[in-house]
C-alpha positions in Angstrom: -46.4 50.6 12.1 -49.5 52.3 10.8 -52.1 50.0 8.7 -51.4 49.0 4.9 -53.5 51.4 2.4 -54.1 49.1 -0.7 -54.2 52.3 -2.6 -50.2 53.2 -1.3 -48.6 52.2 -4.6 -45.4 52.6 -3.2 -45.7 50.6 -0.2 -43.3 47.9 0.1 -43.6 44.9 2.8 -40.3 44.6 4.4 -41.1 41.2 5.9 -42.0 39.4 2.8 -40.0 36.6 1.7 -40.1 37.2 -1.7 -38.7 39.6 -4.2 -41.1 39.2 -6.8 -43.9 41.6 -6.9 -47.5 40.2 -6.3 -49.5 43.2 -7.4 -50.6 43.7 -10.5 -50.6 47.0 -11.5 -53.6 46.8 -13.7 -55.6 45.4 -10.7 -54.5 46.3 -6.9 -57.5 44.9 -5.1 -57.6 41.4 -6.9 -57.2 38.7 -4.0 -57.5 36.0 -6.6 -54.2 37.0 -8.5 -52.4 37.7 -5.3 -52.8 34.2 -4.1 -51.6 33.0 -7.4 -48.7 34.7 -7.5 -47.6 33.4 -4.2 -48.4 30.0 -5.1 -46.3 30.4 -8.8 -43.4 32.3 -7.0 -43.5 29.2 -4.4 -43.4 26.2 -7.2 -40.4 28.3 -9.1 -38.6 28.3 -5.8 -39.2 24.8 -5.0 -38.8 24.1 -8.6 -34.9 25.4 -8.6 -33.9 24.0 -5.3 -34.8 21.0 -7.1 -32.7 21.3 -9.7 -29.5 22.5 -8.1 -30.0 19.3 -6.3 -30.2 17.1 -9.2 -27.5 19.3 -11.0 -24.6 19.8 -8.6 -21.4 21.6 -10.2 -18.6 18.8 -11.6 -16.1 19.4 -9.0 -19.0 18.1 -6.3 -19.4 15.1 -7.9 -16.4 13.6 -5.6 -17.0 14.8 -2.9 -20.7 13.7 -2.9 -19.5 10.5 -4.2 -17.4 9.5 -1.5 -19.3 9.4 1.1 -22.4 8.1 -0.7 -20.5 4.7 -1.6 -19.0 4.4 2.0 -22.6 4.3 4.5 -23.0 2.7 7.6 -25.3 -0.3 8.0 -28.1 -0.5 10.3 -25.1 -1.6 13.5 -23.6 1.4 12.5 -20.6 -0.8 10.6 -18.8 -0.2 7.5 -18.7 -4.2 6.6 -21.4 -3.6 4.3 -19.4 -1.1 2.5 -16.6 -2.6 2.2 -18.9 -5.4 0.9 -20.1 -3.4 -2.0 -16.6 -2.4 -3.0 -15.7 -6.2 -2.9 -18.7 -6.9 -5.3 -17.8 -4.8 -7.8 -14.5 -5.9 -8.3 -16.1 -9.1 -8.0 -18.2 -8.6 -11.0 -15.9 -7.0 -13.4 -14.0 -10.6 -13.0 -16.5 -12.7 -13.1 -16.9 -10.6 -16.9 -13.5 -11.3 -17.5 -13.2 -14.7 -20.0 -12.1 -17.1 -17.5 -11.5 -20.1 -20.9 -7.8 -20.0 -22.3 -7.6 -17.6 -24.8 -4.5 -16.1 -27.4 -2.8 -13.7 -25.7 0.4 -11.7 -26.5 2.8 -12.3 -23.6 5.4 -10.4 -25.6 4.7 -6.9 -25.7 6.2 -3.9 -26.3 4.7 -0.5 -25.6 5.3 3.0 -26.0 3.8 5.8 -23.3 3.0 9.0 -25.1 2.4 11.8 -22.5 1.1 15.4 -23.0 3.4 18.2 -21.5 1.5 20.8 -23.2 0.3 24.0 -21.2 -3.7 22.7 -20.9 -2.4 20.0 -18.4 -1.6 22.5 -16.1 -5.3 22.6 -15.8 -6.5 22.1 -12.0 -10.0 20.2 -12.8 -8.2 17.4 -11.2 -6.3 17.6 -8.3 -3.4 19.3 -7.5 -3.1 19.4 -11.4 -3.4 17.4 -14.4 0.3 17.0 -14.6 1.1 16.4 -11.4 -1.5 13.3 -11.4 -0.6 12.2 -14.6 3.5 12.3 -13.3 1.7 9.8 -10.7 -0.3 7.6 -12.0 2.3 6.8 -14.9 4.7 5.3 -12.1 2.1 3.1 -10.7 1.2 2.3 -13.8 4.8 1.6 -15.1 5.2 -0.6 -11.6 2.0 -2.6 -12.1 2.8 -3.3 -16.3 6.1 -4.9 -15.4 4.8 -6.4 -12.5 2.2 -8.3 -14.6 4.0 -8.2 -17.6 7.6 -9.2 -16.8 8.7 -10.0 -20.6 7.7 -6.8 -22.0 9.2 -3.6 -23.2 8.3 0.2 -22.6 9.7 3.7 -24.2 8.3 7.1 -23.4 7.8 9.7 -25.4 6.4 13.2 -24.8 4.6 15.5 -26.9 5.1 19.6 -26.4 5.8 23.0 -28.5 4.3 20.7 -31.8 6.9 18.3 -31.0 7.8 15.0 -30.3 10.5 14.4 -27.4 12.2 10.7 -26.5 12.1 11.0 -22.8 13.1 7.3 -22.3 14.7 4.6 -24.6 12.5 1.2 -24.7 13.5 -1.3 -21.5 12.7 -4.0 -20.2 13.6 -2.4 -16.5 11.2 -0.2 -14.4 14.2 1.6 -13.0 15.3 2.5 -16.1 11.6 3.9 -17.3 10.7 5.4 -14.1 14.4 7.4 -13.9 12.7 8.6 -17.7 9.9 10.5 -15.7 11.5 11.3 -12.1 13.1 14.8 -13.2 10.1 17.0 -13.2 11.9 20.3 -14.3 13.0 18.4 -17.2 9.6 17.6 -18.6 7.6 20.9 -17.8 4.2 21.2 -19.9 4.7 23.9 -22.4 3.3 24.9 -25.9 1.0 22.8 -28.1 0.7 19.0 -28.2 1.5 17.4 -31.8 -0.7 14.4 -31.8 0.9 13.0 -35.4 5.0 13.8 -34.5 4.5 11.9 -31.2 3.3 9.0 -33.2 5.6 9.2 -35.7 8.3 8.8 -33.2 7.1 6.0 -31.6 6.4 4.0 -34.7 9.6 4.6 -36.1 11.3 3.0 -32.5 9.0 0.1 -33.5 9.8 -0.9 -36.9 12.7 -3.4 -35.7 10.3 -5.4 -33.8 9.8 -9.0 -34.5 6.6 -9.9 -35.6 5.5 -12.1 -32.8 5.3 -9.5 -30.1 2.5 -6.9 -29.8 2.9 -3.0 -30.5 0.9 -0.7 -28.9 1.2 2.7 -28.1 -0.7 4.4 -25.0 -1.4 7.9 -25.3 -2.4 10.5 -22.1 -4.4 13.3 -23.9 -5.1 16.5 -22.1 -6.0 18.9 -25.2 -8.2 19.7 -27.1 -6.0 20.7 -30.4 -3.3 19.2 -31.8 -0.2 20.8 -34.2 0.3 18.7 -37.2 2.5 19.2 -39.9 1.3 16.9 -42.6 -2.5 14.3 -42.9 -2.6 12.9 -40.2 -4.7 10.3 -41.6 -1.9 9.1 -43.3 -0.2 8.6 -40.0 -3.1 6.5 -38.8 -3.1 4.4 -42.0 0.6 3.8 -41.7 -0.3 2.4 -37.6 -3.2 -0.5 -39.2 -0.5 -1.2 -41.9 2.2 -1.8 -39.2 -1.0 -3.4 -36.6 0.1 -0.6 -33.7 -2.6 -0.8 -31.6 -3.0 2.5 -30.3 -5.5 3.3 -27.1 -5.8 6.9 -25.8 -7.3 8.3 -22.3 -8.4 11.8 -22.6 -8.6 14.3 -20.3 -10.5 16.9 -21.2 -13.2 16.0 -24.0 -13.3 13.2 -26.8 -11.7 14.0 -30.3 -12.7 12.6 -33.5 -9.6 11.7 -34.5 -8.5 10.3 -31.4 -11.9 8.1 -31.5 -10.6 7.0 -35.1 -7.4 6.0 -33.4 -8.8 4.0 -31.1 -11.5 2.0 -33.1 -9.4 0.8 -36.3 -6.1 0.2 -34.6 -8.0 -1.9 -32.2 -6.9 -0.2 -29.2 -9.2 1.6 -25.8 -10.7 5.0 -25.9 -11.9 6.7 -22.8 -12.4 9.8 -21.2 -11.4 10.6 -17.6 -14.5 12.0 -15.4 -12.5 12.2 -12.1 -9.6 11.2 -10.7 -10.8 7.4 -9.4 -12.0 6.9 -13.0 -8.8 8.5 -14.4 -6.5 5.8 -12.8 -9.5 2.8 -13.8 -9.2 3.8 -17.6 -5.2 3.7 -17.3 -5.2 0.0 -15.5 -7.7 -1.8 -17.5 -4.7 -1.6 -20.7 -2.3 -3.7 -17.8 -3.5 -7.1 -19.0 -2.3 -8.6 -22.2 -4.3 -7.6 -25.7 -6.2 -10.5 -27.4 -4.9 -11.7 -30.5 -7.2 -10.7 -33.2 -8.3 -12.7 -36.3 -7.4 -11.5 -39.7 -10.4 -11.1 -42.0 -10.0 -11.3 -46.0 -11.7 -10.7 -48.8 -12.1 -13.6 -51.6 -12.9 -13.4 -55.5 -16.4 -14.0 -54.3 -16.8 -10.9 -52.1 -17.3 -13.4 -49.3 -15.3 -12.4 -46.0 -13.4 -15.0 -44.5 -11.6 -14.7 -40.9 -8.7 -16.3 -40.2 -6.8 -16.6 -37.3 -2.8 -15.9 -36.7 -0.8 -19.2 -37.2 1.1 -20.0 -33.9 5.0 -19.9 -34.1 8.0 -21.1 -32.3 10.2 -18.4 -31.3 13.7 -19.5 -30.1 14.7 -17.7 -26.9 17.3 -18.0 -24.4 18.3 -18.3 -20.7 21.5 -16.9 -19.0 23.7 -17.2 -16.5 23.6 -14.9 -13.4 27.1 -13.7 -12.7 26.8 -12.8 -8.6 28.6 -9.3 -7.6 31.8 -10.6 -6.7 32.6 -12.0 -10.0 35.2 -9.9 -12.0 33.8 -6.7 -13.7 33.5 -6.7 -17.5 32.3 -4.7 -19.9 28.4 -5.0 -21.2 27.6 -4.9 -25.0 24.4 -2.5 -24.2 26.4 0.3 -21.9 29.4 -0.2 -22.2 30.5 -0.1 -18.8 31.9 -1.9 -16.2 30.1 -4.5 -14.2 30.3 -7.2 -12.2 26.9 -8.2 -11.8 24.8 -9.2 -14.9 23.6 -12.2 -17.6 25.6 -13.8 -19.9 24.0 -14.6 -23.3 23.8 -18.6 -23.6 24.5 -18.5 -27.4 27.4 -15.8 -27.9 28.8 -15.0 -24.2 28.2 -11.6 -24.2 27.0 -9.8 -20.9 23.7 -7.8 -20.5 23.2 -6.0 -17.6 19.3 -6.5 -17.4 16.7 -9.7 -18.3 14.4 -10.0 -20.2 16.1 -8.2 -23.3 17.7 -9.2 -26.9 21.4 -9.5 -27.3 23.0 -6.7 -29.0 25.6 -9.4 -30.5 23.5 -12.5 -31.5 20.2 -11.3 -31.5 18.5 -14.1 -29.3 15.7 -13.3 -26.9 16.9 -13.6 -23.4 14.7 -14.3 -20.7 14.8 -15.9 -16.7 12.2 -18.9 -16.0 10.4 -17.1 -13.4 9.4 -14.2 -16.1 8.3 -17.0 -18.1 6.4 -18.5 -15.9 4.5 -15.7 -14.0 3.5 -14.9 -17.6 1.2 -17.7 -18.2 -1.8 -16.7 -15.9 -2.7 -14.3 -18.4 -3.2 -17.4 -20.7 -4.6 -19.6 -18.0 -7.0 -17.4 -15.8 -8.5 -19.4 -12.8 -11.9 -20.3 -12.8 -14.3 -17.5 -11.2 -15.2 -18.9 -8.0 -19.2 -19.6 -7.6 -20.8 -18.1 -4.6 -22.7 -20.3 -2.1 -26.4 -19.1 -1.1 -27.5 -22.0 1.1 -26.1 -25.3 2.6 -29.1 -27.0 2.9 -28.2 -28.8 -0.5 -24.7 -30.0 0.1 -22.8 -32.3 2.2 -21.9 -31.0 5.4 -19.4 -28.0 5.1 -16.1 -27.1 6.7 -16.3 -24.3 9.2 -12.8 -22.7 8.3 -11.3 -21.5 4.3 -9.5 -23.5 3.1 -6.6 -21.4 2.0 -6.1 -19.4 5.6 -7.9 -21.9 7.9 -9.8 -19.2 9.3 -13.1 -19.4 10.5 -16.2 -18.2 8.1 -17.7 -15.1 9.4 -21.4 -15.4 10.3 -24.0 -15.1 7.8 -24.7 -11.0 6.7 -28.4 -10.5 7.2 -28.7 -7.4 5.4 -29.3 -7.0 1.3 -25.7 -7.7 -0.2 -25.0 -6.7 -3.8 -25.4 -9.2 -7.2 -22.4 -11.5 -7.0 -22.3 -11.9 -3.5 -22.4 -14.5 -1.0 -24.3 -14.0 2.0 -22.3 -16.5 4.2 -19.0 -15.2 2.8 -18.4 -18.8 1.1 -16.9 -19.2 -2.2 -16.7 -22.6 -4.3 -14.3 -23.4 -6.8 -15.8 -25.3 -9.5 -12.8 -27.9 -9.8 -12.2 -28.8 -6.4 -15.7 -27.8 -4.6 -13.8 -26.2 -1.7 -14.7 -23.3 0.2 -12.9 -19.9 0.6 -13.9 -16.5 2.1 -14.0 -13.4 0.6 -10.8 -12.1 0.8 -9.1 -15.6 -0.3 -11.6 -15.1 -3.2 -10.0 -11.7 -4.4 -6.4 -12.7 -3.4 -6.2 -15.9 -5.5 -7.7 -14.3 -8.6 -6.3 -10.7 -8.3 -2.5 -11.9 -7.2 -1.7 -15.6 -7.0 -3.4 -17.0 -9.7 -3.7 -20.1 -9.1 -6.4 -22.2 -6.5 -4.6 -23.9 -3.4 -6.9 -26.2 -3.4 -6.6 -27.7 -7.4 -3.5 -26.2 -8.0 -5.5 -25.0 -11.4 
C-alpha cells in the first residue's frame, strides 16, 4: 500500500474505526484538530453506549429484572435470594395495620373487563387478553377463598356496550363458568367506560345497606364510547357509595383517576406482567370502612363514623345426596343435595346467599368464621438480632419443631432476622421464617397464643 499524501483529498483510511471525518476541509495539515476530533468522536461513542445502557427498551425490563433479583451469594447459593423475596413480603405486612380495625366482611363486587380490540395488544405476554382471561380466575379463586361471604357478577365492556357475562354468586364455579368460553367473549370494537358502569350499578341497587359495593374495572384503552356525561355517572356511584378501583393497562386516564379518588377505590397502572397480577391482588382483602364527614351551620367539618348494626342472618341444614330430590327456589330444578332456609324451608342449592322466598341471609359457620382474621390480623412477628439479652432459647420453632438454621453471615435485607428467629409479641416464642409467612399469610392465627 503506497504512503498517505496529506494533500490526496480523496483518500479514505479503510482501517479506521470511525465514520466520522477527522479532516477539516478548511485545514488538512492541522494535528491539533485531528486529535480532537478523535477524542470528541470517542466521548459521543462512549457517551451513547452509556445511555442505551441506562435506557434499555420496555420489553427488556423483564428479562433484565429477573435475573437481577435472583443472584447467587458468595457459596454460590440462592438462600440469599430467596431471602430477599421473603423480606419484601415481609415488609409490605409488617405495613399492614396489625390493630382491629372496621372492615366489611360482606361484600359484593362486580368485575368489569375490557374485550375491546386494544387488548389484543402483545406488550404483555402472549396477549393482554389472554393474561387478563388468567389472572381473573386466580383472582376469582383467591376473593372467595378470603372472602367466603361475598358476592361477584361480571360484566364486560365491547362495540360501546355493556354485556352481563355472569349473574352475581356467591359460588366460584358459577363465576369462573362466566369466563371459561373464550369464543364467547372475543375482544372487539370500542370499550364504553359509562354503559359498563351503568350496568353494574343498576345489579346493585337491591343491596342492603350493610354490605360493601365495589366495582373492579380491567382497562386496556385508551378511549372510551359514551353516550351521555359521564360525570353524571360518577356522581350517581358517590351518591350510591360504589367504590370503584380500576387497573389500567396501557396509560392512566383522567377520568379513570377521578373514579378512583372520590369513590374511594385503587388506581394503578400495570408496568409488566408481575406488577399486573400485584395491582389486581392487593383489592383481595376487605375495604376499610370509611367515616362520613359533614358540614355544620358553622362551616366547621365534623367526621363521623358509621353506626354498627345487627343484621339477622341464618344457618341451614345440609340435605346429604341421597336425600329425595326437590325443586330449588333459585333454579328451579331438581336436586337432592342443597340447604334448606331455617326460617321458610325453602331449598338453595349454594351458601352463603339470600333466600329468594324470605329474604334472610343464609350463611355456614365456617364462612363466618374464616371471615374474622380480616378483623383480627395477628400481631407482626418481631425479628430477633442477638440472644445475648434473653433467657436461654429453644433450638427448634415452635410451630414445626424443626431445628433453626445457622446464623446467615452475609448482609440480609431491612426486616430480616439474621438467625432466622421470629418472636411473637404475646407469647415470646420463636418461629422460623417460613412459620413466620405461613401463620400470617394462611392460618391466621399464632400456635403458640392462639391470638
Amino acid at each position: 500500500m503506497p504512503p498517505r499524501r496529506i494533500s490526496d483529498v480523496n483518500y479514505m483510511d479503510v482501517d479506521s474505526d470511525s465514520d466520522v471525518s477527522i479532516v477539516d476541509d478548511d485545514d488538512f495539515g492541522g494535528r491539533n484538530k485531528k486529535g480532537k476530533g478523535k477524542a470528541t468522536d470517542k466521548k459521543k461513542k462512549d457517551k451513547g453506549k452509556s445511555k442505551a445502557k441506562e435506557q434499555p427498551y420496555a420489553w427488556e425490563a423483564s428479562y433484565t429484572r429477573s435475573w437481577d433479583t435472583v443472584q447467587e451469594d458468595e457459596a454460590g447459593s440462592l438462600q440469599t435470594a430467596v431471602a430477599d423475596l421473603m423480606a419484601r413480603s415481609r415488609r409490605r405486612r409488617l405495613l399492614a395495620p396489625s390493630g382491629a380495625i372496621r372492615r366489611t366482611i360482606i361484600r359484593h363486587l362486580i368485575l368489569i373487563l375490557d374485550l375491546s380490540s386494544s387488548m389484543l395488544d402483545r406488550d404483555m405476554r402472549p396477549n393482554r387478553f389472554d393474561l387478563t382471561l388468567e389472572y381473573a380466575r386466580e383472582f376469582i379463586v383467591e376473593w372467595f377463598d378470603q372472602n367466603p361471604l361475598g358476592q361477584i357478577g361480571v360484566v364486560g365492556m365491547r362495540s360501546g356496550l355493556g354485556e352481563r357475562l355472569g349473574e352475581m354468586s356467591g359460588s366460584p364455579q358459577d363465576v369462573l363458568k362466566s369466563i371459561s368460553e373464550r369464543h364467547k367473549i372475543e375482544p372487539a370494537g370500542e370499550p364504553s367506560l359509562q354503559n359498563a358502569i351503568e350496568m353494574a350499578r343498576s345489579s346493585m341497587s337491591h343491596l342492603p345497606t350493610h354490605s360493601s359495593r365495589e366495582l373492579l374495572i380491567i382497562y386496556g384503552s385508551l378511549t372510551t364510547v359514551d353516550p351521555g356525561n359521564i360525570h353524571e355517572t360518577l356522581a350517581s356511584c358517590i351518591k350510591d357509595k360504589i367504590r370503584v378501583s380500576i387497573v389500567s393497562l396501557a396509560a392512566e386516564m383522567k377520568i379513570c383517576r377521578e373514579f378512583s379518588d372520590k369513590t374511594g377505590g385503587q388506581f394503578g397502572v400495570a408496568m409488566n406482567e408481575g406488577h399486573y397480577k400485584d395491582l389486581l391482588f392487593e383489592l383481595i382483602p376487605p375495604p376499610f370502612l370509611r367515616s362520613t364527614t359533614t358540614t355544620t351551620s358553622s362551616s366547621t367539618k365534623q367526621t363521623t363514623s358509621i353506626p354498627a348494626d345487627l343484621m339477622l342472618m341464618g344457618f341451614p341444614t345440609r340435605l346429604p345426596p341421597t336425600s329425595a330430590p326437590a325443586l330449588c327456589v333459585c333454579h328451579s330444578a331438581l336436586k337432592s343435595e342443597g340447604f334448606l332456609c331455617p326460617r321458610c324451608g325453602a331449598k338453595v342449592c349454594d351458601v352463603p346467599t339470600d333466600c329468594d322466598i324470605c329474604g334472610l341471609m343464609i350463611v355456614s359457620s365456617p364462612h363466618l368464621a374464616r371471615s374474622y382474621h380480616h378483623l383480627f390480623p395477628v400481631k407482626g412477628y418481631i425479628a430477633v438480632t442477638t440472644l445475648q439479652d434473653s433467657p436461654p432459647p429453644s433450638q427448634n420453632c415452635h410451630a414445626c419443631a424443626r431445628p433453626f438454621p445457622p446464623p446467615i453471615t452475609s448482609t440480609i435485607s431491612e426486616g430480616m432476622s439474621p438467625l432466622s428467629r421470629y418472636k411473637c409479641p404475646d407469647c415470646n416464642n420463636d418461629f422460623c421464617t417460613e412459620c413466620d409467612v405461613f401463620v400470617h399469610e394462611v392460618v391466621h392465627c399464632c400456635p403458640g397464643c392462639g391470638k
